[in-house]
C-alpha positions as CSV (number, residue, x, y, z in Angstrom):
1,X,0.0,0.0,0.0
2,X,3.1,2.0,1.0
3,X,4.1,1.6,-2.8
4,X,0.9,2.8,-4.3
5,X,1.1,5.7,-2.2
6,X,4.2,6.7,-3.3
7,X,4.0,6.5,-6.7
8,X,0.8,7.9,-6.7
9,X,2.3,10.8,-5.1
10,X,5.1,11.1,-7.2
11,X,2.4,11.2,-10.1
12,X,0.3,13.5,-9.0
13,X,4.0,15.6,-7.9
14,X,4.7,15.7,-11.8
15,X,1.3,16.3,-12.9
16,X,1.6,19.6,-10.7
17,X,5.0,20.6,-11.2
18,X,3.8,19.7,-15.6
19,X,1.3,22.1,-15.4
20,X,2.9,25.0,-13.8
21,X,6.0,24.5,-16.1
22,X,3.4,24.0,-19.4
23,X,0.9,27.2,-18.0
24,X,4.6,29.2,-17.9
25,X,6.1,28.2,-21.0
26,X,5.6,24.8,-23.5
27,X,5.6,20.8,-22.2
28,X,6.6,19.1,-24.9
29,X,7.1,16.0,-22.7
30,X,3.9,13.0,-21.8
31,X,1.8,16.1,-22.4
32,X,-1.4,14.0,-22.6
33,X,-0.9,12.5,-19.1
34,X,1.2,15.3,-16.9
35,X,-0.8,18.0,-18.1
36,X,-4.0,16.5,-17.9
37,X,-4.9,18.7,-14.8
38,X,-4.1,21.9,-16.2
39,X,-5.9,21.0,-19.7
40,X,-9.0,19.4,-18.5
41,X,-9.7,20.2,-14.8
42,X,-8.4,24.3,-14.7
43,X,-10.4,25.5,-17.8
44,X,-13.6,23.9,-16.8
45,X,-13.5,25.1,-13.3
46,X,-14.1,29.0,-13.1
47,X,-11.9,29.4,-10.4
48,X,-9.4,27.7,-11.0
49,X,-9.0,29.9,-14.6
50,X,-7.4,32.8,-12.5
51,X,-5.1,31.1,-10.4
52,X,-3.7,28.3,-12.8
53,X,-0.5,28.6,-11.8
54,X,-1.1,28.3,-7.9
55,X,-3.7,25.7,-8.7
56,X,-0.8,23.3,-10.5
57,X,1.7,24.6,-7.6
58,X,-0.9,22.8,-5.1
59,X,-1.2,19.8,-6.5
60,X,2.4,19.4,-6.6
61,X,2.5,20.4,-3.0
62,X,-0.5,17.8,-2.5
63,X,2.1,15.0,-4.3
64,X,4.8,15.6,-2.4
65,X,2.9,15.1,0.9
66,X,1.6,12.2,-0.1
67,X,5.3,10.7,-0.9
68,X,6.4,12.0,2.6
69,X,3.1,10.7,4.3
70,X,4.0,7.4,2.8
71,X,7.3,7.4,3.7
72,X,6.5,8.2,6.8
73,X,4.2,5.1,7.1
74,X,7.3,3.3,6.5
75,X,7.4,-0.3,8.6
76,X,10.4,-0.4,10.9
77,X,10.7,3.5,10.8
78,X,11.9,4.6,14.6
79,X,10.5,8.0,16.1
């Protein structure tokens, strides 16, 4: 589950960090899948359409704590 987590994070990290880098300039890379957030979900929601930029820098944010969260959930980890 730990596994999932993280590379659902991760995922989610690039789709963020994609669309930011894409709503700056041009993503030429995987553009179908790591700018799917900032071409499908942003234009359709009105709010989103102002802040694009800080939208795609929160779900980046939103990946990376999912990555730590799972890491975190690590078995064995001491606190």
């Amino acid at each position: 589950m730990r596994k999932i987590l993280q590379g659902t994070g991760a995922l989610v990290f690039l789709i963020g960090v994609s669309g930011a880098i894409d709503h700056l300039w041009y993503q030429p890379f995987f553009g179908i899948v790591l700018n799917s957030f900032n071409r499908l979900v942003v234009p359709n929601v009105a709010f989103l359409q102002e802040s694009a930029l800080f939208a795609n820098l929160a779900v980046a944010v939103v990946g990376a704590v999912m990555v730590l969260a799972a890491e975190a959930l690590a078995p064995g980890r001491r606190h």
